[in-house]
VOGU-3710 file (C-alpha; in Angstrom, 3 decimals, decimal comma):
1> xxxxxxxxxx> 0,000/0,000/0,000  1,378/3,527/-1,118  2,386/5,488/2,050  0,978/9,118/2,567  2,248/11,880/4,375  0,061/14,259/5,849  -0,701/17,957/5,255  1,393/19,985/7,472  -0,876/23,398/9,104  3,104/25,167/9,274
11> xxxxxxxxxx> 3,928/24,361/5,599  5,603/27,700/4,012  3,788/26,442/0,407  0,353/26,009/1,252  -0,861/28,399/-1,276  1,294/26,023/-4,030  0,426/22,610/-3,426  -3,479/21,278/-3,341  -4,087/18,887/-0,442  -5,355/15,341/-1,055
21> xxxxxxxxxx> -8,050/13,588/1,464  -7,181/10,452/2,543  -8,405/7,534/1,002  -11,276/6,087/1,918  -9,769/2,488/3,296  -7,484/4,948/5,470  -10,526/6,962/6,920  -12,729/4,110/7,390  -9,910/1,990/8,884  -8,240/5,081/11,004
31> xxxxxxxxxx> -11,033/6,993/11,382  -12,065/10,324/10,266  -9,262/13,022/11,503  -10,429/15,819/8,630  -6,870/15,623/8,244  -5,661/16,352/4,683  -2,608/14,898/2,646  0,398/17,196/1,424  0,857/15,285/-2,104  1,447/11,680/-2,837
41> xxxxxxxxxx> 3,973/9,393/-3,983  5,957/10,410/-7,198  7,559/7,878/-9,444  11,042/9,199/-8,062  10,215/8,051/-4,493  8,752/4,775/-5,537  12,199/4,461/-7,329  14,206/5,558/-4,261  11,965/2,750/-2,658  13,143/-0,209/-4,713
51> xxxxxxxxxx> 16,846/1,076/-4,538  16,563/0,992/-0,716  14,974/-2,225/-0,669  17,253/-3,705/-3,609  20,560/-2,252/-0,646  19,067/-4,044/2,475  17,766/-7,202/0,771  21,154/-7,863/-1,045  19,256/-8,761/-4,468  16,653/-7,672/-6,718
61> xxxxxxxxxx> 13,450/-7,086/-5,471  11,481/-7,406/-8,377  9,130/-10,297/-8,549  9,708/-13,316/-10,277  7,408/-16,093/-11,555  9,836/-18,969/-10,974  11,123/-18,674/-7,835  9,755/-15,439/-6,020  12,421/-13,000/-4,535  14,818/-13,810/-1,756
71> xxxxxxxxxx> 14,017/-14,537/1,420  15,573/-11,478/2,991  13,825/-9,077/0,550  11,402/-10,758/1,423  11,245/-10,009/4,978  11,612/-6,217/3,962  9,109/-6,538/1,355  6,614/-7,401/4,444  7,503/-4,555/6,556  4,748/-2,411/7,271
81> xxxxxxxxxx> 6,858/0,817/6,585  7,857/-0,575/2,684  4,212/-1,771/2,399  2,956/2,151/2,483  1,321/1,326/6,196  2,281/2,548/9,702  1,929/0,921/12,867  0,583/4,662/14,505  -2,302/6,903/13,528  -2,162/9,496/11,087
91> xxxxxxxxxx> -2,723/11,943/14,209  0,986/11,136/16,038  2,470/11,400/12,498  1,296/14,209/11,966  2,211/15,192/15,565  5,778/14,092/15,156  6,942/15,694/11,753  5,454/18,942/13,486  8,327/18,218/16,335  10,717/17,339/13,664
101> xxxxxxxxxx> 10,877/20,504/11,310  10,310/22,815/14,842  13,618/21,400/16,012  15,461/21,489/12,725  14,335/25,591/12,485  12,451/24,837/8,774  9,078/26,121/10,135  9,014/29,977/9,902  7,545/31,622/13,262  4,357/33,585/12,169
111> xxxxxxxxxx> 1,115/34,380/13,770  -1,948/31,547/13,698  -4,810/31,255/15,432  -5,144/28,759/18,296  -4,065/25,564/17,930  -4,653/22,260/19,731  -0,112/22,217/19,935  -0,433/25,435/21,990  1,236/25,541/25,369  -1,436/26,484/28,098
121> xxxxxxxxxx> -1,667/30,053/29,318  0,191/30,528/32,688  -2,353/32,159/35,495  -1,734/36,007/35,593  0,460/36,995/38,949  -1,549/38,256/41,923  -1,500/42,399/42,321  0,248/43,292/44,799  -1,249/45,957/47,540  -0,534/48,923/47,156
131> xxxxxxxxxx> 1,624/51,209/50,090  -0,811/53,114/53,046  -1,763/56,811/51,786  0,306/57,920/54,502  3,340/55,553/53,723  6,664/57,827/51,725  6,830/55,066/49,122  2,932/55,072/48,042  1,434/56,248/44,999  0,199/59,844/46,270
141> xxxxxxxxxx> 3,590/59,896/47,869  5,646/59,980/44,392  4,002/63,101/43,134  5,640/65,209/46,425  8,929/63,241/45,864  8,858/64,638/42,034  8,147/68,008/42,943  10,570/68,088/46,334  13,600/69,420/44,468  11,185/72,608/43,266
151> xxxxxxxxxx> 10,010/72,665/46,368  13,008/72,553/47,880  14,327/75,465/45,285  11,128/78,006/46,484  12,087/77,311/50,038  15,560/78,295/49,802  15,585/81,271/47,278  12,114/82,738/48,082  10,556/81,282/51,809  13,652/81,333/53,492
161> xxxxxxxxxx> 14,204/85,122/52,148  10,985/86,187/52,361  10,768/84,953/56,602  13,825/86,830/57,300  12,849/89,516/55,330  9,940/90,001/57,622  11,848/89,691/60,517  13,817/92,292/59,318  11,450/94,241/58,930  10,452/94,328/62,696
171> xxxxxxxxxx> 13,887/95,815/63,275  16,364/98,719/62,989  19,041/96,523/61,418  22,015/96,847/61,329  24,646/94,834/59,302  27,224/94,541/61,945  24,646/92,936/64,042  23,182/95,276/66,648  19,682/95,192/65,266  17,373/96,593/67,584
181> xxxxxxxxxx> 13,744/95,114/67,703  11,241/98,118/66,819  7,803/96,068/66,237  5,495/97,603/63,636  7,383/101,117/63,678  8,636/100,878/60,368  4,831/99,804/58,890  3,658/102,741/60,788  6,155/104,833/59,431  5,659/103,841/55,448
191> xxxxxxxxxx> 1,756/104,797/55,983  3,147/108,071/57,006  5,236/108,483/54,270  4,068/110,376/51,462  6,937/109,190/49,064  5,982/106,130/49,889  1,977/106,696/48,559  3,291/108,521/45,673  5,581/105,652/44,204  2,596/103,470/44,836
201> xxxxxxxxxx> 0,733/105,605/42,806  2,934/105,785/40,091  3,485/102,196/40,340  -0,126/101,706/39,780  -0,467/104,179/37,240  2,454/102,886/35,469  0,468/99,276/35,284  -2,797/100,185/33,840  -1,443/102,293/31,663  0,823/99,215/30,139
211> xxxxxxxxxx> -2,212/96,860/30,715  -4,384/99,013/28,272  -1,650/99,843/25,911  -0,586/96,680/25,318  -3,525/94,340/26,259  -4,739/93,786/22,399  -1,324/94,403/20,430  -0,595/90,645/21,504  -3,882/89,718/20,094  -3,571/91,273/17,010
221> xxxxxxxxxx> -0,318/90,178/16,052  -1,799/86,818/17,086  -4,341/86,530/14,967  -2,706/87,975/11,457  -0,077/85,692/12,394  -2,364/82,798/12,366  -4,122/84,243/9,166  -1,157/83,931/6,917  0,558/81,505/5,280  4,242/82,324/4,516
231> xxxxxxxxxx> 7,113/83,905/6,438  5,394/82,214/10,215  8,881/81,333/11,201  10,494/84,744/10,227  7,525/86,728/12,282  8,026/84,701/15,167  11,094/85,299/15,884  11,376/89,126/14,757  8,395/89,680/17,287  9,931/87,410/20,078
241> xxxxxxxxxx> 13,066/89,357/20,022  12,275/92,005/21,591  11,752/89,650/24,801  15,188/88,165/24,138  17,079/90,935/24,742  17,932/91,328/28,043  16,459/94,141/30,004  19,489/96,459/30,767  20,011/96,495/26,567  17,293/97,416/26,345
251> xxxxxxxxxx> 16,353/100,296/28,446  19,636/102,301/27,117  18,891/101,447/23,369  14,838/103,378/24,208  16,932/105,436/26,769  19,029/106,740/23,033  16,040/106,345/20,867  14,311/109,182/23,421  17,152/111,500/24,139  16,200/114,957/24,014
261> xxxxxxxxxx> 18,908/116,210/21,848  20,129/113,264/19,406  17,036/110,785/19,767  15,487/109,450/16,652  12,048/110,533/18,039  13,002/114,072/18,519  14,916/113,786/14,920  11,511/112,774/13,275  9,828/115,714/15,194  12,096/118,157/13,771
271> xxxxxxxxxx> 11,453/116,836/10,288  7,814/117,610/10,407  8,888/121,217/11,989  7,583/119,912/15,117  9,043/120,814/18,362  11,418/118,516/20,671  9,958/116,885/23,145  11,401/115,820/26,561  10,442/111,765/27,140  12,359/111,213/30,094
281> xxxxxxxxxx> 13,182/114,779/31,531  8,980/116,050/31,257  7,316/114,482/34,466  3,771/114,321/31,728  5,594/111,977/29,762  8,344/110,268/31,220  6,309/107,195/32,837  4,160/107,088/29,745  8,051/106,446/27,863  9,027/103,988/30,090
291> xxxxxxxxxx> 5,636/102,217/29,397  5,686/102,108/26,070  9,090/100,515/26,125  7,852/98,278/28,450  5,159/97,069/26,486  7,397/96,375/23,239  9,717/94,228/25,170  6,881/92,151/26,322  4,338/92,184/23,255  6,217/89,144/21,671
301> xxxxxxxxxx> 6,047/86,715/24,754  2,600/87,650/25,076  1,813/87,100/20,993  3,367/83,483/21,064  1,311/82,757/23,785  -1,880/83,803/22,321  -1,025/82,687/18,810  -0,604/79,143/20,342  -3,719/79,035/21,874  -5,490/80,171/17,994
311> xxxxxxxxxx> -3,676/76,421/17,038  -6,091/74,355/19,267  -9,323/76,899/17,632  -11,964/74,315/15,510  -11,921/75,761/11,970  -15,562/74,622/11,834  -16,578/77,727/13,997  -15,168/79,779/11,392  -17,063/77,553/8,565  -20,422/78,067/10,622
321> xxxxxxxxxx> -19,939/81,450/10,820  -19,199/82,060/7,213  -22,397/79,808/6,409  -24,298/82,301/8,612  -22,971/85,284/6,944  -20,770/86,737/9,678  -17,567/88,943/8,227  -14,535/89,747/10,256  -16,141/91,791/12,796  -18,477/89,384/14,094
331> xxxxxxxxxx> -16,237/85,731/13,620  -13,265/87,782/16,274  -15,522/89,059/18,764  -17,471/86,268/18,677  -15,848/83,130/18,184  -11,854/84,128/18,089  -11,622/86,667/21,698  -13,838/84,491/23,604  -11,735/81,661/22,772  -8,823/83,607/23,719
341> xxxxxxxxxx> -10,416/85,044/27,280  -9,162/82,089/29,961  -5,316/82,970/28,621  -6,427/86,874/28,916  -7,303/86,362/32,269  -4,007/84,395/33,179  -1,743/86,934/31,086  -3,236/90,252/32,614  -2,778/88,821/35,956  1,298/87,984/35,031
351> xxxxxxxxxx> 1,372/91,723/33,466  0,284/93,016/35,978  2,583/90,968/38,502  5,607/92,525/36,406  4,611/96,084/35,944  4,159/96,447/39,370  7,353/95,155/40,707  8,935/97,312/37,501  12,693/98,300/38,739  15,307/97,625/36,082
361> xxxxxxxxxx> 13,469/99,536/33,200  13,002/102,707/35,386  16,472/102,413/37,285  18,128/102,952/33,749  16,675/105,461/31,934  15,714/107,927/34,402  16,598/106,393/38,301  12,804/107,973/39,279  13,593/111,483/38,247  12,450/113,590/37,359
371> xxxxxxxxxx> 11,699/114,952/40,889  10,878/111,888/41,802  8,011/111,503/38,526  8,981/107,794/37,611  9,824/106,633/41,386  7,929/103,393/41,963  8,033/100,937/44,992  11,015/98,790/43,357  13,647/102,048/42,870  12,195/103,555/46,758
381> xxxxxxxxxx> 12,925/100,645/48,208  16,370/100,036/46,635  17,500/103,855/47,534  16,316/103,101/51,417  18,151/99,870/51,526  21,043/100,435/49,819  20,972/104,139/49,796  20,389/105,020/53,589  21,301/101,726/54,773  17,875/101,573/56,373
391> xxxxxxxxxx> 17,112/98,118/56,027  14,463/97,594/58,383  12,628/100,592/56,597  12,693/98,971/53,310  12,015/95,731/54,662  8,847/96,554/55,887  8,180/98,918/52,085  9,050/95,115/50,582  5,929/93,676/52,636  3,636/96,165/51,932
401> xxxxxxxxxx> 4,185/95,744/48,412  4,032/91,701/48,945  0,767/92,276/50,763  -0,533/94,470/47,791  -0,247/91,898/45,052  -0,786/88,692/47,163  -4,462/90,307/47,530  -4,720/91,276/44,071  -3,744/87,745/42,889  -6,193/85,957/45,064
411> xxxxxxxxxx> -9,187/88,277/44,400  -8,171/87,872/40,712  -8,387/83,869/41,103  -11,203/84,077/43,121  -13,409/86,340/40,236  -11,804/83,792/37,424  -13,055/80,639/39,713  -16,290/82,155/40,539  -16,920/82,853/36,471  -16,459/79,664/35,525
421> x> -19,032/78,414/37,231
//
């Protein structure tokens, strides 16, 4: 009987060769497996058959009608292997030339679907418990050990400062150590001052006049920025550098640009047969200088920050509007500003964090003149301290001023929070 091999599920040329059932003698005799058969028996391997037999048998092994063949080809010739049968099922063959071309590496490794030969799934490990809430290793414990080295930054370059500036502040100090403790003298004293009031009041003026010049500049720039579609890169960075320069650089390059006698302002005045005007020596319009400086150094920083909230804007608000018939007018007020108002909120809180505590600006170009027109909190305090060498004095000035925009802030947050709602 011819031997069969059976259809491998691995073989690489399944698409090539067309599988052969099993006979039916085999299927009645083995049962049905709904195995199939790879190919059959060519004439080449029924040759390589005889020659085998022909080797082991020591003489021919084709019949003869005188005498039959010998006995030992014989003995082959009834072997159950050379008679195209096999003493196990089709199954375990199957089963073993599976084994046989995994171990020799001629199966390629590629995804199946579940087999019968697939190893069984190993239980999935037990979760451990997590650490106590109060435990330093637990979960809500990593988020304090991430943020400990900022933490640890604040407390040593602005809490640490900050406590002993207060104590300071209760004190006539004295830098050779002979500090004596006053109390609330030098608060009393500040509310008595009238410098004092009028550098707050210039300090004030000086930030809502730099809050409502240069509130919607940002915006503007913003939004033509996010209109067009060449040169983004180049506009980016010639509006950013402004707030690259440093701020010393800066406040003698405006300090030259508004010179009363050379400046480029008072140059272009006198080519319109216009009179010179005095930008830092005339107390009307030295602040108002300083301000508009001020706001072109920051107008960049505050344009990238706007123009990257336009990226995260649906365009299919603007397609609505445009199906509704709204022009320009109506798709910024109405779609682009309120989109924009949470990072308004945030950024005229920061601007007016800065203007406040303006010193380096101010210090340059004029150092509070004239007659003491441009003095805010930040110079006053550094002429007391440094000036006088009354530390305690401008200590307590420093808290007043901390106590002025920690309220501001927290009303601030507190209006933002309660709008939201």
């Amino acid at each position: 009987m011819t031997d069969y091999k059976p259809f491998s599920i691995y073989d690489d040329d399944e698409e090539k060769k067309k599988p052969v059932p099993l006979p039916k003698e085999m299927s009645s005799k083995e049962g049905d497996l709904d195995l199939e058969i790879e190919d059959v028996p060519t004439p080449d391997d029924e040759k390589t058959r005889l020659e085998l037999m022909k080797q082991l048998g020591g003489g021919s092994v084709e019949p003869s009608h005188d005498s039959g063949p010998k006995k030992s080809s014989e003995s082959l010739e009834n072997v159950p292997f050379l008679q195209g049968q096999s003493t196990e099922s089709v199954e375990d063959r199957a089963k073993a030339l599976i084994r046989k071309r995994q171990d020799s590496g001629k199966v390629r490794d590629r995804r199946k679907t579940a087999s019968i030969f697939d190893k069984p799934i190993e239980p999935d490990k037990a979760i451990r418990p997590g650490k106590a809430f109060w435990h330093p290793l637990s979960y809500r414990a990593q988020a304090f050990w991430f943020l400990f080295p900022a933490f640890g930054f604040f407390g040593l370059f602005y809490l640490y400062p900050m406590i002993q500036g207060f104590q300071i502040s209760l004190t006539h100090y004295s830098p050779l150590g002979n500090s004596i403790p006053v109390g609330w003298d030098n608060y009393q004293r500040a509310f008595q001052d009238s410098l004092f009031w009028q550098t707050v009041v210039n300090a004030l003026f000086f930030t809502l006049f730099s809050l409502a010049l240069g509130l919607w500049p940002p915006i503007l720039l913003a939004i033509v920025l996010n209109e067009i579609s060449r040169g983004k890169g180049l506009f980016k960075v010639l509006y950013l550098l402004p707030f690259v320069i440093p701020a010393i650089p800066a406040a003698n390059l405006w300090k030259w640009i508004f010179d009363e006698g050379f400046g480029v302002l008072n140059s272009i005045l006198g080519l319109l047969s216009l009179p010179p005007v005095g930008w830092l020596t005339d107390q009307r319009w030295a602040l108002i200088s300083i301000a508009v400086m001020f706001v072109w150094k920051n107008t960049g920083w505050f344009m990238l920050i706007y123009f990257a909230a336009l990226q995260n804007l649906p365009e299919e608000l603007y397609e609505a509007a445009e199906l509704d018939g709204a022009g320009i007018r109506k798709k910024a007020f109405n779609i682009t500003v309120p989109h924009l108002m949470p990072i308004l909120w945030i950024l005229s809180i920061i601007q007016v964090l800065t203007a406040f505590q303006i010193f380096t600006e101010v210090f340059v170009m004029t150092k509070g003149g004239p007659m003491h027109a441009t003095e805010v909190i930040g110079t006053y305090i550094y002429k007391t301290a440094f000036g006088t060498m009354d530390l305690g004095y401008a200590s307590a000035m420093a808290m007043l001023m901390f106590g002025i925009l920690f309220i501001f802030t927290m009303a601030r947050f507190l209006q933002m929070k309660q709008t939201s709602r």
